[in-house]
N, C-alpha and C positions, 0 to 999 in steps of 0.2 A: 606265746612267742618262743620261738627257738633262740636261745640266747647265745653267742655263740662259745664254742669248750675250744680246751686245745688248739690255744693258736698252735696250738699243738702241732696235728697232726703232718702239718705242711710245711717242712723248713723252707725259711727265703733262700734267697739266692746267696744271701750272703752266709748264711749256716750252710746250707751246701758248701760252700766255698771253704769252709772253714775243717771237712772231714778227715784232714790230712794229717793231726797231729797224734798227740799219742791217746789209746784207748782210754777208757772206764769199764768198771763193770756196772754191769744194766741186766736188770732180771730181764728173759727171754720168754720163759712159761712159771706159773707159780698153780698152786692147787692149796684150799684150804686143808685141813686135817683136825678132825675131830677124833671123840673117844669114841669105845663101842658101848654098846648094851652088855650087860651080865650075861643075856642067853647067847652072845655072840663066841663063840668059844672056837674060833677058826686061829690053827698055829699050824706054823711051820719047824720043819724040821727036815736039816740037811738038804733042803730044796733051794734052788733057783727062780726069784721071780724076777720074769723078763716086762719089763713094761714101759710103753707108748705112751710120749709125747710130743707135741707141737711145736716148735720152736716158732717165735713173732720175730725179731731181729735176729740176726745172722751176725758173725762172727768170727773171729779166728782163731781164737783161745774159750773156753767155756768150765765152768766149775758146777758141782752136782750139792745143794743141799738137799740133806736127807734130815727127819723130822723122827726123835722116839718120844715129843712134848708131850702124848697121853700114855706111853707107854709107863707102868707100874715097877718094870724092873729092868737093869740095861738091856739093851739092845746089840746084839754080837752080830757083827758083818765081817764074815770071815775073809771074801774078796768080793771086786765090784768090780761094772767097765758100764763103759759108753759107746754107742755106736749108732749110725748111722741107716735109716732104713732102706732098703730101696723103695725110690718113688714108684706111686702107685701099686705097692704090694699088700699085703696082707699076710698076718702068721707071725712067724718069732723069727723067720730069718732075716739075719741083717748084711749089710752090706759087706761084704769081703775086700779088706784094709782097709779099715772104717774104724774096727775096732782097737780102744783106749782103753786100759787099765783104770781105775783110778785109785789113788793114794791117799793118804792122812797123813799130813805130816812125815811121808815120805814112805809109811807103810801100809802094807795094801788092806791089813785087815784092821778093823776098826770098834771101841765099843763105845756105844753114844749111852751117857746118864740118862735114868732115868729122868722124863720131864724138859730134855734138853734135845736143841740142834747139833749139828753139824755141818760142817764145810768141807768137801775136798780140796785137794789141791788141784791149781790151775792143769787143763789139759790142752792138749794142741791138737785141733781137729777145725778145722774148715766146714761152718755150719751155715750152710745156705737160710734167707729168709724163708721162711715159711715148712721149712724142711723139717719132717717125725724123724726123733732122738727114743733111741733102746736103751733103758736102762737098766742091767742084770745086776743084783743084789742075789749074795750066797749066802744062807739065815744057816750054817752049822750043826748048832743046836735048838733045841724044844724053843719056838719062839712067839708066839701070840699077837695077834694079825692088830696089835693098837694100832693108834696114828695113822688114822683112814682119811679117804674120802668116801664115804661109800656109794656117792652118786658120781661118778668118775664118766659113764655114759662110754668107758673105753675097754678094749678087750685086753686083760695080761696074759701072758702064760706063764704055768708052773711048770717046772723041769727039774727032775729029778737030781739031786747031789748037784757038784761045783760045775754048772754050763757057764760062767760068766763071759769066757773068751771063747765060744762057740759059735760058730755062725750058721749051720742053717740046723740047732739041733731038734731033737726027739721032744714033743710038747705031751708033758703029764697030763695035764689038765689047761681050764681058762679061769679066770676070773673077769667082775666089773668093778674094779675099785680099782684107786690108788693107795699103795704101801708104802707108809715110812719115806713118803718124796715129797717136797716140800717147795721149791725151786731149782730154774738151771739159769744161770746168767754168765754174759757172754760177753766179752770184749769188743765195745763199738766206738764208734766215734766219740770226741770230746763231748760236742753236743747232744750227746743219745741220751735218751731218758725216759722209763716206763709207765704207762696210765693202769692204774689197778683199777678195775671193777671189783666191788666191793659189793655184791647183793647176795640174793637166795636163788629157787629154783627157777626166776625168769632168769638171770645170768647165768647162770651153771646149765641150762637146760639145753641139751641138743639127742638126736636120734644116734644111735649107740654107732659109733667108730665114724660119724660123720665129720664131727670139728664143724657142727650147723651154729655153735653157738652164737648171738649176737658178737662176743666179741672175735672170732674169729670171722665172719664176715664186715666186720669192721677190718683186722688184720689185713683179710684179704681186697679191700677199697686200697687200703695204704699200700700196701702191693704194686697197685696198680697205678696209681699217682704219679706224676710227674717228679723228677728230682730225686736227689739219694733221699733215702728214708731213713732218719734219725729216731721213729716212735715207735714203739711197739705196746702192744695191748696184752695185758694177763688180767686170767680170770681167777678171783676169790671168789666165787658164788657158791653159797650152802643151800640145799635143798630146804628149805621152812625153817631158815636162818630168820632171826627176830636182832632190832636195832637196839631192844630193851633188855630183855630176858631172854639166860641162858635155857637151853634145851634140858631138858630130867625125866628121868624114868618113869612114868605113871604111876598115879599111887596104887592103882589093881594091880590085882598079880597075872594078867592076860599076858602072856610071850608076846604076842600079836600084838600090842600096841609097845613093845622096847623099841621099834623103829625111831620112834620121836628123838631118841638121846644121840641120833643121827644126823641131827637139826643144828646142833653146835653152841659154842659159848654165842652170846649177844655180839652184835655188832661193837657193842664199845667194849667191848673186854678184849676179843678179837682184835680190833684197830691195829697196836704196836706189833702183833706179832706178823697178823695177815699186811698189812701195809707198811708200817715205817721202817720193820727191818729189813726190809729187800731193796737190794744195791740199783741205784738210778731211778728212784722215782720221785718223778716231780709232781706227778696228778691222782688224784683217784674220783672218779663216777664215783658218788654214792647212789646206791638205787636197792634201798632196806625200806617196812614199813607196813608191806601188802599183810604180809603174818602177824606182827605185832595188831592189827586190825581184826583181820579176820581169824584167828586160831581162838581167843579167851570165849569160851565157852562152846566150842567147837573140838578142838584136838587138846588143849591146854586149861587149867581150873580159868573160871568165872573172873576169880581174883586176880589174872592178869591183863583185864581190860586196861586200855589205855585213851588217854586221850590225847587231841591232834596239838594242844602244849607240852604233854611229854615229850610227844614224837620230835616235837617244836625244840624243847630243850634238848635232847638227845643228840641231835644235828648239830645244836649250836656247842657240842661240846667237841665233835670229831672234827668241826670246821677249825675249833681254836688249836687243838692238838696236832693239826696238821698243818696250821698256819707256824705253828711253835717251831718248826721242823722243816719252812719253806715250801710247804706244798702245797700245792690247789687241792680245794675241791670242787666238783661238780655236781650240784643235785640233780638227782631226774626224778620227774614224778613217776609217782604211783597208779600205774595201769588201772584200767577197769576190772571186777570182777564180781558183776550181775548173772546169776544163776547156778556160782559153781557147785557141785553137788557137794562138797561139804561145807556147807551151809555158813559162807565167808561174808552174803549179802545179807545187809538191815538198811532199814533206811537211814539208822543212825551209822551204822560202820564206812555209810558212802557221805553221811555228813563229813565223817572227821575227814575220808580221804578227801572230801575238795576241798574241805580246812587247811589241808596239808598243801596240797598240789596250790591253792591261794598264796601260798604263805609264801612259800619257792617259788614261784613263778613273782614273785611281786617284793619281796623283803629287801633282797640284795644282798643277806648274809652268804651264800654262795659266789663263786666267783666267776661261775656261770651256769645255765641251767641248760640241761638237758629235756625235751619234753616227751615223753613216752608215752603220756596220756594222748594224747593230740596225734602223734602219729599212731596209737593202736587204736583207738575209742573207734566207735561206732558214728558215723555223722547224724545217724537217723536215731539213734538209743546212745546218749555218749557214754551209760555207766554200763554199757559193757564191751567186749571186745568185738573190732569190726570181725563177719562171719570170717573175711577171707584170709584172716590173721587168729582166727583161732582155732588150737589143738584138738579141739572138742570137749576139754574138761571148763571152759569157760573163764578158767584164769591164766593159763599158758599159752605164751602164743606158739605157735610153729613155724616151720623153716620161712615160710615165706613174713610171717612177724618178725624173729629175730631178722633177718635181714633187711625189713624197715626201720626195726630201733635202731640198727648199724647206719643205714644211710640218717637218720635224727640226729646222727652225731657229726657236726660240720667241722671238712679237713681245714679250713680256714680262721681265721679271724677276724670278726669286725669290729675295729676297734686300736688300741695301742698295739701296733707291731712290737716293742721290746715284750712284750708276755709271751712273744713267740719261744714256741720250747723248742725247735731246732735246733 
């Protein structure tokens, strides 16, 4: 049963009615950020990286965190700006008077501690919903590319020396990741308040510069809805992110398998940074678990098998830590994933997942549940994914899946109208 989430998503009328006073800030787009691997040896120096985001709510003031939390040694940002893409384009050029400086504390250049965020100061720029934000960061000196995303699925450009206030410059090179960006949150209504997706590579997962994610075609339903829109959707999704255990280097010495330390800290260690400390959030999806299952004795040691009481307790720790703090959670089960070729299916790996998906669907320790399973599964094979929703590797769905887990997610409430988050 689809339970329903987010009374979220729907302000009543009388939350509309109410969008007239003074703002908040409300995260708008969030990206997790992980460390690298040793063979990752990618640095900058005296370059410009310009790079693409999404904004969910819209705005009229917006502030830029930037992330050096895996970086080893400060982080030197000699200038930065913001700007505005033009719709429907592609490339590093942004819009002309668009572009914002941004400041620290009233100067433009900036150095973040090791291990540590940042916040700019507030800027004044007119950010429509749903509208890509250019963020140019000038790295000075010798600077080494920590504090990644590395499955980012978005294209940046490198530009030669200080391009920060350029608008349609010269592109050195591209990349696919996100650098040192961590959050953009933006001044909305009193009522406004953000839902984190908190998963792995089914929430992070979209086709490169498309925004196919599940949540961004969620975003985009909300869009589309009746009445002002007070909610906006961000994604913390890590590619073979785990609820239990952090990601680590292999014990071989293969280069070809450091990928894995790309996977990130566990979900509970993660929690405060990726969720509790970003401005306006009332809700978070959890949808962790599929990895913690299927990797121990596949991509990670034997030694990290888990079972569906771990998973069990795991959940019931992020649910308290969140409740501590006023915030929902939302469980979503865990998808099917029968045949993937690295070898995730047992009969016991798909015991514990209906252990799990039992448990959420039926406990009540969530505040409401999200079903993924039900809406991906196969009606005729339920452990694995229906054909017409999967990518071909048998555990991920594609465009037309995430767009089903987006519609799974109900804009309404059934039940107590005060839980409405409008």
């Amino acid at each position: 049963m689809l339970a329903a989430v987010l009374a979220v998503l729907l302000p009543s009328g009388h939350a509309a009615a109410a969008q007239g006073g003074p703002g908040r800030w409300v995260s708008s787009w969030t990206t997790p950020v992980t460390t690298v691997p040793a063979s990752d040896t990618t640095a900058f120096a005296d370059q410009t990286l310009r790079q693409v985001v999404r904004a969910s709510l819209g705005g009229d003031t917006l502030r830029v965190r930037l992330s050096n939390e895996f970086g080893a040694a400060p982080l030197v940002v000699g200038e930065a700006s913001v700007a505005l893409r033009p719709a429907g384009e592609r490339g590093a050029r942004v819009q002309p008077g668009t572009v914002r400086p941004l400041t620290f504390g009233g100067a433009p250049s900036l150095t973040v501690p090791a291990g540590a965020p940042a916040v700019s100061d507030p800027v004044a720029l007119r950010v429509p919903e749903g509208a890509e934000l250019v963020i140019s960061l000038h790295l000075p000196q010798p600077t080494p590319g920590t504090s990644v995303n590395n499955f980012a699925a978005q294209t940046g450009y490198l530009l030669d020396g200080n391009a920060v206030a350029e608008t349609d410059p010269a592109v050195a090179g591209t990349f696919e990741r996100w650098y040192f960006l961590s959050d953009i949150a933006v001044t909305a209504g009193p009522r406004a308040s953000a839902v984190v997706a908190l998963g792995d590579s089914i929430t992070a997962g979209t086709t490169l510069d498309a925004n196919h994610r599940w949540t961004d075609y969620l975003n985009d339903r909300l869009a589309e809805a009746p009445g002002r829109r007070t909610v906006g959707v961000v994604n913390k999704g890590i590619s073979g992110n785990r609820l239990l255990y952090d990601a680590h280097e292999p014990d071989n010495d293969d280069p070809e398998d450091d990928w894995i330390a790309y996977f990130g800290e566990s979900g509970l260690r993660r929690f405060d940074r990726d969720v509790l400390a970003h401005p306006g959030v009332s809700d978070v999806i959890l949808h962790l678990g599929v990895n913690d299952i299927g990797q121990p004795g596949t991509l990670v040691p034997e030694s990290e098998r888990v079972t569906s009481a771990e998973l069990i307790a795991g959940y019931r720790q992020l649910i308290a830590r969140a409740h501590e703090r006023g915030v929902r959670v939302h469980g979503a089960t865990i998808t099917p994933f029968r045949d993937t070729p690295v070898g995730y299916f047992t009969p016991e790996n798909e015991r514990t997942r209906q252990e799990v998906n039992t448990w959420m669907r039926t406990s009540g320790a969530f505040d409401s549940v999200v079903d993924f399973d039900a809406a991906l599964r196969d009606p005729e094979q339920p452990d694995r994914l229906a054909p017409r929703f999967d990518s071909g590797d048998h555990l991920h769905p594609n465009d037309a899946g995430n767009e089903a887990m987006a519609a799974a997610v109900p804009l309404g409430l059934r039940g107590d109208p005060a839980r409405e988050l409008g």
